[in-house]
N, C-alpha and C positions, 0 to 999 in steps of 0.2 A: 504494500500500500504506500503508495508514493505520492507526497504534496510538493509539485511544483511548479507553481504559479509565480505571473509577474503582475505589481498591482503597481497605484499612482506612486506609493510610499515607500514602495522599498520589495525586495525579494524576499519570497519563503519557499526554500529550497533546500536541500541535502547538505548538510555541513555537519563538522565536530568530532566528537571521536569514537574510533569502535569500539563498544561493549560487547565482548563474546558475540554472538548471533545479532545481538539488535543494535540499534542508531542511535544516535544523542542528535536531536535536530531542535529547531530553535521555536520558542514560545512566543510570535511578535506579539506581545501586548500591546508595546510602544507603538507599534503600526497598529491602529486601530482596525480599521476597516479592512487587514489580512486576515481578523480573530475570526467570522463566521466559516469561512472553508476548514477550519479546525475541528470544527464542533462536527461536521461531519465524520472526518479522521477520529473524533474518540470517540463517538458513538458505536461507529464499525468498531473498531478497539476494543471498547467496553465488553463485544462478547465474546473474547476468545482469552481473555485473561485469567489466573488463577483468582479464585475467589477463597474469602475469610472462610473455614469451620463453618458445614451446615449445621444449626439443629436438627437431630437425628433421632428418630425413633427407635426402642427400643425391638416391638411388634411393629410388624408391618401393617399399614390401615389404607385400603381402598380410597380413592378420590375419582369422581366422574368428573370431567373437566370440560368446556367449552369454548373456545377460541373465535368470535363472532366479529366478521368488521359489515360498519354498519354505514351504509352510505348514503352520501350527502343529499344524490341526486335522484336515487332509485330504490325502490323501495325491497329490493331481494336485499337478504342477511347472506354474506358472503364468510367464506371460512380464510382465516389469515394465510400469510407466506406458509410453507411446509419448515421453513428453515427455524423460524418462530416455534412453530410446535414443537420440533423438535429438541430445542432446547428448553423450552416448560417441562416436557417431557423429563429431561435429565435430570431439569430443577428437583423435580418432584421426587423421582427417585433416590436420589442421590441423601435424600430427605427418610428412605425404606418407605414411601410412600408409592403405591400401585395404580397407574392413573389410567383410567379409564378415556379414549378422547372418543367423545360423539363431536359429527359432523355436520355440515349443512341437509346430509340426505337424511340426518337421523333428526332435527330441530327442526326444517323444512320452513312452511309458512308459518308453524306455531310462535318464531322469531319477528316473523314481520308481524302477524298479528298484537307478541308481548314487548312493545319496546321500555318498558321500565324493569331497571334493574331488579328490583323486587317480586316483578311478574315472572321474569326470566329463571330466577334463583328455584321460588318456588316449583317449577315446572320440571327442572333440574332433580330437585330434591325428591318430587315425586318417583324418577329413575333411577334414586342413590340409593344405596345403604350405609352412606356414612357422610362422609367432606366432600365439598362442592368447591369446584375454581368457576368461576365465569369470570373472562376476557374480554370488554368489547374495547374491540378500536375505532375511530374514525380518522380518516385526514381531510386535511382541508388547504388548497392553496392561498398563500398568501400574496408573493409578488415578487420581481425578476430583481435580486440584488450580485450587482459585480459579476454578471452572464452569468447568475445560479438558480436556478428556482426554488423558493424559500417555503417549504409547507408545516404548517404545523400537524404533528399527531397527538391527538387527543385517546387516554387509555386510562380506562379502572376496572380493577382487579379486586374481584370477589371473593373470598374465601371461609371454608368454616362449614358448621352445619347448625340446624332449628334456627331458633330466631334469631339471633345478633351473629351473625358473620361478621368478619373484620372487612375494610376496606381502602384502597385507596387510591389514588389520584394523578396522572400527570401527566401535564404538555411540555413536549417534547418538540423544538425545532430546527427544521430537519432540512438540508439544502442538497436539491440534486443536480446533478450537470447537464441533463437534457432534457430539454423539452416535452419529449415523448414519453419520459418516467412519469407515470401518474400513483395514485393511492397504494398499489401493492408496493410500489420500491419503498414512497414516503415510508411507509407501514415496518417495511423489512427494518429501513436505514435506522428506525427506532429501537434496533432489538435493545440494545447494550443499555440504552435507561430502562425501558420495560420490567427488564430479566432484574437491574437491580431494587428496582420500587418493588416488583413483586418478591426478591428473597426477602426482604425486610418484612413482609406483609405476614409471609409463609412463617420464616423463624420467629415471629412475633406470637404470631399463633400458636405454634408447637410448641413454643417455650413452655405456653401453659399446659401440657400435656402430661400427664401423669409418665414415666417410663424416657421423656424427651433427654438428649444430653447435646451439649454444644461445647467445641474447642476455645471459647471465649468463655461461656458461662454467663455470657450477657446478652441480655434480650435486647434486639434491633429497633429501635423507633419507627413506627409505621408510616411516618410523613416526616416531611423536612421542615415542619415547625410552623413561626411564623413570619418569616423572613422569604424575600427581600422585602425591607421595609421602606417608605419613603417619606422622609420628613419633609412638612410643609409651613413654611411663618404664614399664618395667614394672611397679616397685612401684606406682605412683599410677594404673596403670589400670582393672585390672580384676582381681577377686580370684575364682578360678573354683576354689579347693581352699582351704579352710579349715584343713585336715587342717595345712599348712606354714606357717603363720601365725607358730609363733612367740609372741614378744612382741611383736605386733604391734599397733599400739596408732592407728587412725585420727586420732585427736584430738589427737596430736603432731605439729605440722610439721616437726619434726624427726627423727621416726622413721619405723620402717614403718609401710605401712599396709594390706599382704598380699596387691596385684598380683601374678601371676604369670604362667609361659608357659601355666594352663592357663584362665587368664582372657582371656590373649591369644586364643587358641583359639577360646573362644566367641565373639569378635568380630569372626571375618574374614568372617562371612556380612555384617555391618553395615560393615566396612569396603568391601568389594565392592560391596555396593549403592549406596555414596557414587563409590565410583567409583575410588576409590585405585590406582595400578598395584604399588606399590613399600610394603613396612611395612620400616620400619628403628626396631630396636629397642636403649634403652639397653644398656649392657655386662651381660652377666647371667650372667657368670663368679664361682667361689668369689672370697669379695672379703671385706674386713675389714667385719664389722657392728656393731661398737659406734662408739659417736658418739666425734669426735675433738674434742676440747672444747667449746662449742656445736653444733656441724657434725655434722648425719646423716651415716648411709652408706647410706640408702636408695636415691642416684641409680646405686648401682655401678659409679662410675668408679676405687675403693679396691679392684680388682684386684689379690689375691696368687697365684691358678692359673687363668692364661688356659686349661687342660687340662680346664679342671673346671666344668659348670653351678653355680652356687649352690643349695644344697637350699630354702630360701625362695624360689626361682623354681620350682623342677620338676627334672624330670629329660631326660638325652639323648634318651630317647625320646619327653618332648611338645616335644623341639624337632622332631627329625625329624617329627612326627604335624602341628604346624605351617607345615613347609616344605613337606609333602601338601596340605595343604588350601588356602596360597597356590597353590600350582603347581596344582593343580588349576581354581584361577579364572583361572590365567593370569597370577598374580601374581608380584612377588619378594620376597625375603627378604634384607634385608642387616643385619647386626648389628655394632655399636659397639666399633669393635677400641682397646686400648687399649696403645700401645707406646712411650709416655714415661717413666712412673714405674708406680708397686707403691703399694698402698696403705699408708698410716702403720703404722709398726712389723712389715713385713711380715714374715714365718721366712727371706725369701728373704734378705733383710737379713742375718742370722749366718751362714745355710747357704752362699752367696756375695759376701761382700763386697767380693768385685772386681770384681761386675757392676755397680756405685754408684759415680759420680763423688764423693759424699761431700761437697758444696759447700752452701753457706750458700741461705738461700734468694733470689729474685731481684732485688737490690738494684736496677739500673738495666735496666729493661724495654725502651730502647732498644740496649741493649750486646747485639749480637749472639751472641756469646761465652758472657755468663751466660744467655744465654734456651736455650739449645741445655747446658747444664752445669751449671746450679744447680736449685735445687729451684722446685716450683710448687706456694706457698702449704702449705708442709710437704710434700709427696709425694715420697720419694725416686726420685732421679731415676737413671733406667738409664743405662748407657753402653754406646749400640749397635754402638760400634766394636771393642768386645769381640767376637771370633768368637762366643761362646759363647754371649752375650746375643743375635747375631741369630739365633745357628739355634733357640734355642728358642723366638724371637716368631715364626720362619717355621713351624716345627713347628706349635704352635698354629694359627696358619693352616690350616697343611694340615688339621689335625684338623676345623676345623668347615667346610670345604668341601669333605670327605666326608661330611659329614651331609647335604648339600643348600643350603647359605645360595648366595645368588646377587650376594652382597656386602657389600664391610666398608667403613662410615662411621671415616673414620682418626681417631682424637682428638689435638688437642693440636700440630698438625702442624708450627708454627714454634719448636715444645720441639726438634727431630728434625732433624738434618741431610738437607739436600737429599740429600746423598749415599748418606744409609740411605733413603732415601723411595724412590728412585729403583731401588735395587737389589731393595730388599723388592718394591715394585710390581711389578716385572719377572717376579722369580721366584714371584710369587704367581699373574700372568696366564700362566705355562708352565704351573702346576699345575690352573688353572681356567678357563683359556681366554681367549679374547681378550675375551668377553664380561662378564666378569666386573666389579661394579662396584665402583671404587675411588673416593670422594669424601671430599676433601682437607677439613679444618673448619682453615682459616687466618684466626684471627680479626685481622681488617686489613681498613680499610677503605679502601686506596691498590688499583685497580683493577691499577698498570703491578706492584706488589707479587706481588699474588693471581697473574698470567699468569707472571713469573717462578717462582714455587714451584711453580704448577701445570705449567710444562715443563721445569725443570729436576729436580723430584721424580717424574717422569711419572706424574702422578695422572689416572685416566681421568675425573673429574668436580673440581670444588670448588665449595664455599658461596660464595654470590653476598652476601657483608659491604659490600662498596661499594654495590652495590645497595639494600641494607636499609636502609642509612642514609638515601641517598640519597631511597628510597620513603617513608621515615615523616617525615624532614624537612619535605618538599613536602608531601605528603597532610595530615599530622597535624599539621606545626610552621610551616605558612605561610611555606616558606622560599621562594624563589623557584623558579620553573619551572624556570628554565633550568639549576641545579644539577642536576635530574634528566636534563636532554637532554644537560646536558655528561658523565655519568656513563654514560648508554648511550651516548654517541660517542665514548669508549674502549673499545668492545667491540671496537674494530681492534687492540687490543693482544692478545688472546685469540683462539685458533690455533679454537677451536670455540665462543661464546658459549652456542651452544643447549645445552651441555653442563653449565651452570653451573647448579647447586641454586639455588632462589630463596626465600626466606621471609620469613614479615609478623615471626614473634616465634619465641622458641624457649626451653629451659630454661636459658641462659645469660643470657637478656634480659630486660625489663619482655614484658608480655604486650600484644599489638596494642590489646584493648579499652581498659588503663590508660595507653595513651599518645594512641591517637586521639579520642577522647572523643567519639563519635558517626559518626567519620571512616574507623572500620575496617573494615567492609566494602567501600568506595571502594580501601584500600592491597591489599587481600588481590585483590578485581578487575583491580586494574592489575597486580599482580605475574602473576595468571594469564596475562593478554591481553598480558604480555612476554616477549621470548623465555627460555627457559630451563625447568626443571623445577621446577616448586612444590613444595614441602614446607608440611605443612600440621603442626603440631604438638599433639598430643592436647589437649583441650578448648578451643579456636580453632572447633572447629564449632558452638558453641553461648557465642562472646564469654567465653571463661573469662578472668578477672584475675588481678592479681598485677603489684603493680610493680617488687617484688624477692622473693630467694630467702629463706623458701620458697613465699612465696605465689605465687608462676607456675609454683608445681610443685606446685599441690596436685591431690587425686582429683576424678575427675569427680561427677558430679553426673551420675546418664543422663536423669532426669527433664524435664531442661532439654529446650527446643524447637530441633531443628538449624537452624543459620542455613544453613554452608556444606553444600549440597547435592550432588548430582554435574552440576548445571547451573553449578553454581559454581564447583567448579575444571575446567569444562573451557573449551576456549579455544575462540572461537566467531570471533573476527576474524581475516584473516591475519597473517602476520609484516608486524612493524614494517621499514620499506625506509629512514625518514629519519623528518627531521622537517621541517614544513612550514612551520611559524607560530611564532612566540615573538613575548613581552611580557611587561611584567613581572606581568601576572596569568596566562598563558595558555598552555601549549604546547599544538601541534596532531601529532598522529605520523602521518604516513601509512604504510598498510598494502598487502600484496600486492592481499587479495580485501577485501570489504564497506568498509562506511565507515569514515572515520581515526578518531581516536581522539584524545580532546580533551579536558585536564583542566586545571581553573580551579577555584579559590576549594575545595580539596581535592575535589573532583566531578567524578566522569567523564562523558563526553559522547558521544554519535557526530556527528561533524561527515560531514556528506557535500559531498567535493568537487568544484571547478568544472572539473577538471581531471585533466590526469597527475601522477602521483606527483613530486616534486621531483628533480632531478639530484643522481646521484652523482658526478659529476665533480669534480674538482677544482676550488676554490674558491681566492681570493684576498684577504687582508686588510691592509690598510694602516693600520696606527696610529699616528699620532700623539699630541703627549704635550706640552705646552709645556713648557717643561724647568726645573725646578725651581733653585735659582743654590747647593746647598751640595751635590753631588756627583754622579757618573754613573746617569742614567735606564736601569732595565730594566722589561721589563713579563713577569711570571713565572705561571705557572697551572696548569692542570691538563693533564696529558699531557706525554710525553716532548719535544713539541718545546717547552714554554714552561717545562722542568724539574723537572716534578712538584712545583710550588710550592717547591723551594730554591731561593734567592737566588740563590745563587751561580751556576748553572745556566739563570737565564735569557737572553731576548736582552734586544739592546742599543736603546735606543730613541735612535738617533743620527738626529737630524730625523724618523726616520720607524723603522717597524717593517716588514718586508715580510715575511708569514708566508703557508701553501700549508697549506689542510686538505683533507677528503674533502668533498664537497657533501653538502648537508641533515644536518650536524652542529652541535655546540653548542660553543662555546670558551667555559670558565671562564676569567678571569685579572683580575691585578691589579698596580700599578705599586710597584715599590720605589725608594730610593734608596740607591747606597751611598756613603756621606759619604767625605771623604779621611781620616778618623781610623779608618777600616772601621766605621762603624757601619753597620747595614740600620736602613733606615725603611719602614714600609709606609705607605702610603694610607690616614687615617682614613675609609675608608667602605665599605660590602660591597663585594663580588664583581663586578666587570662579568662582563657576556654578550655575547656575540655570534652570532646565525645565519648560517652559511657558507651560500653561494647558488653551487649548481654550477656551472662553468661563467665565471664570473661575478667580480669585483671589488668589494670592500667598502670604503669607505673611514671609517674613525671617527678624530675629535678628540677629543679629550678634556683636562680641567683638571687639575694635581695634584688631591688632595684631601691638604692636611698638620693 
């Protein structure tokens, strides 16, 4: 299988070096518009790769199975490619599952008569004795990009038996090279997603099976969450009623600029099409609107009645009209809750003044104390220990998940005691279900940090900040590889990683374009193809700038040409398992399914390896240290065993260091000394690394550096 193409931007052709049997060829991120002919190449890919440990039955159990493409234009139910079934087939087995396949000669018109899933199933189950698969496919053209034609497949995957089957879901976009391929190539060219949405669906299921065992021991999540997400400021997006404008005035970065919910409105058909699962929108509650000394209040986070829409946004009923028209694509709705402080000079301020700690503003941002009780940058700060202050931020709650929102982005999170986080969360998910999403915004860029707030607050997501940092240093700032592998190999500190929001830039930050400087489509790719849920932040689709506020917060431009596509935030490689390779130019990641994944010189790559994926076992490191003659050697770093970089907290480098990681992870650290006077000295020099080798013993020397 050979990509070589010549596009406006640059060549994607055969380069790099031999790995045993297979290629190292190149990942154009940085060439946008090369990235779609890719997706084709790993899709193909996707079904001839070794795959993770099936769960495996202990007894063998019957499955009748059905493989149905259903099409657009004509009303016969067609039976898929044979190459398709065939490997359902192996799925199955492979599973000691016995599958029966009926046919279009054996479902006949009963198909076109039953088009609902539920119809289909039962009909099914009437010829089973036991587990049911139904397959249906459809495809659908979409239109001619880069002389390719672009179809979407549409597939879900039925499984189980009696009433609740599992289920699940995915489109799939699929580009063929000629004209004359229609529905059955579309159809084929999807195997490689297909095969892995359905093992996840299957091993999800067996898991729960009395006699089931699996090489992981971990059951599969049956969907990919709820990501890619796409953040929107309402003022700066879309102005869809004139009528509420206001003194609205574009030309001010510091003022409005007449976004509203009914602008939002008209752009969920466009965010749909990009592919978004998740819109999560700034606070867009009655909130203080004159400017507070230079400082707008267009971003709405100067909340004085979380009870109340802002009339310059719309009203209740185009929120409700909004949460129709997500939910109707299958989308969600989460909105910007805001339950640290009130906006400057708010009425609540006289009307209750014993809901306000009353404290100065935040003198030492390391003092636990004042970050949780004093003010943030003037905004008075609530005190949630007051009964009265929590039932009305609970209140509030309830109110707008009776309208339909399907989650609240928490603001401010380390302003708020773990304690309030923890019970609000609680009583929020009795009132909205267990599915409801709660995403934690803990701006910290300490990973052991983030997993403490986020389980002792019980937030069902948080912002991946160690991450971001992490991503734009390496991509953008030439920092070393291996700071990024040591920062995904404290995902062992975090009880669910794949839970964790991921993003290139946001309104809080410089914008991706003005930090990467040509580099940002590369950070925005790798963050897709990592675990966790992307967020994608309003005009990011088309490199919008801004290296501070207000300029990373200004209105779109729709004119601009979209860079990020829906090829582009979806994720095409499997989960990251370890990491393979490191140097000081180069990490290599190995993945579940298609080729690793390998970034150099800020540029991502597909490495194809010679090999099995690297050992998680435990590893073993041995450091040494010559021992400097003005006080006791420790060697401290990143992660709970080498003390989260305090001094004080590390180990002891007495002849030797003897330290026990996970295999195919990354160890940041660094040597201190503490003198007999108590002083700490560090190392004049970066960062060591080191790759843990499963299984396996490390041994490294090394020099002071004073």
């Amino acid at each position: 299988m050979v990509l070589d193409r010549e596009t406006d931007l640059g060549r994607v052709g055969w380069e790099g070096r031999k790995l045993g049997n297979w290629e190292e060829r190149p990942f154009p991120v940085s060439q946008f518009p090369s990235f779609p002919a890719l997706i084709a190449v790993l899709i193909a890919l996707a079904g001839c790769i070794p795959k993770v440990p099936p769960v495996v039955l202990e007894t063998s159990q019957p499955v009748t199975v059905a493989l149905v493409f259903d099409q657009e234009n004509a009303p016969a139910v067609l039976d898929v490619p044979d190459s398709i079934t065939d490997d359902v087939v192996a799925l199955l087995e492979a599973r000691n599952l016995t599958p029966k396949v009926l046919t279009s000669e054996d479902w006949g018109p009963d198909f076109e008569r039953r088009r609902a899933t539920g119809q289909r199933m039962e009909w099914l189950a009437e010829r089973s004795s036991g587990l049911v698969l139904l397959i249906e496919t459809r495809a659908s053209y979409y239109s001619q990009i880069e002389g390719q034609f672009r179809w979407t497949v549409s597939a879900q995957a039925t499984f189980g038996e009696g009433e609740y089957p599992l289920d699940a879901r995915v489109e799939v976009p699929v580009f063929l090279k000629f004209g004359n391929e229609k529905e059955p190539e579309a159809v084929e060219a999807s195997t490689g997603v297909l095969l892995r949405r359905l093992t996840r669906l299957v091993d999800t299921a067996l898991g729960a099976e009395d006699g089931a065992t699996t090489g992981s021991n971990t059951a599969v999540p049956a969907d990919d969450g709820y990501g890619p997400v796409y953040f929107a400021m309402v003022d700066r997006f879309h102005n869809g009623d004139p009528g509420n404008d206001a003194d609205a005035d574009p030309t001010d970065p510091q003022g409005f600029h007449g976004g509203d919910l009914r602008g939002v409105i008209e752009k969920v058909p466009y965010l749909h099409e990009l592919g978004f699962k998740t819109l999560w929108l700034s606070p867009i509650f009655a909130m203080r609107t004159d400017k507070h000394g230079p400082w707008g209040a267009y971003h709405g986070y100067w909340v004085t009645d979380p009870y109340a829409i802002e009339p310059r946004f719309g009203t209740e009923a185009d929120l409700r009209e909004l949460a129709d028209e997500l939910h109707a694509r299958d989308m969600k709705l989460v909105l910007d809750f805001v339950a640290n402080h009130v906006g400057p000079e708010a009425p609540l301020l006289t009307e209750q003044p014993d809901w306000f700690h009353h404290k100065d503003d935040i003198g030492d941002w390391d003092d636990p104390v004042q970050a949780e009780t004093h003010d943030v940058h003037g905004l008075p700060d609530l005190d949630q220990s007051n009964e009265a202050v929590y039932q009305w931020l609970l209140g509030a709650a309830g109110k707008w998940i009776g309208v339909g929102v399907d989650g609240f982005r928490l603001d401010a999170v380390r302003h708020v005691s773990t304690d309030f986080w923890a019970r609000f969360n609680d009583d929020v998910r009795l009132a909205a279900g267990e599915d409801f999403l709660l995403i934690g915004e803990l701006f910290d860029g300490r990973p052991g940090e983030v997993a403490r707030v986020w389980r002792e607050g019980r937030f069902g997501q948080m912002f991946d900040f160690p991450l971001h940092y992490a991503v734009t240093d390496v991509i953008c700032k030439d920092a070393h590889p291996g700071h990024l592998g040591a920062m995904l190999s404290l995902d062992r500190l975090y009880e669910d990683p794949a839970q964790l929001a991921t993003f290139a830039d946001n309104h809080d930050l410089p914008r991706i374009a003005s930090v990467c400087d040509g580099k940002e489509a590369g950070a925005v790719r790798l963050l897709v193809e990592l675990r966790g849920q992307p967020v994608v932040t309003w005009g990011t689709e088309w490199w919008a700038e801004g290296a501070e506020e207000p300029a990373n917060r200004a209105s779109p431009q729709w004119e601009y040409p979209i860079a990020v596509t829906p090829e582009f935030v979806s994720k095409v490689l499997g989960d990251v398992v370890g990491i393979a390779d490191l140097n000081d130019s180069r990490i290599v990641f190995a993945t579940t399914e298609g080729p690793w994944l390998l970034v150099e010189g800020g540029a991502l790559r597909l490495d194809y390896p010679p090999g099995e994926p690297p050992s998680p076992e435990p590893g073993t490191l041995r450091i040494t240290c010559d021992q400097p003659p003005y006080g006791d050697l420790m060697v401290v770093g990143a992660g709970p065993e080498l003390g989260d970089w305090n001094p004080a907290l590390g180990v002891r480098v007495d002849g030797e260091a003897l330290l026990t990681f996970p295999g195919a992870s990354v160890i940041e650290y660094k040597f201190v000394v503490h003198t007999p006077g108590g002083e700490v000295l560090w190392e004049d020099r970066p960062n060591r690394y080191a790759l843990v080798h499963g299984g396996q013993t490390l041994r490294l020397s090394h020099s002071w550096s004073s």
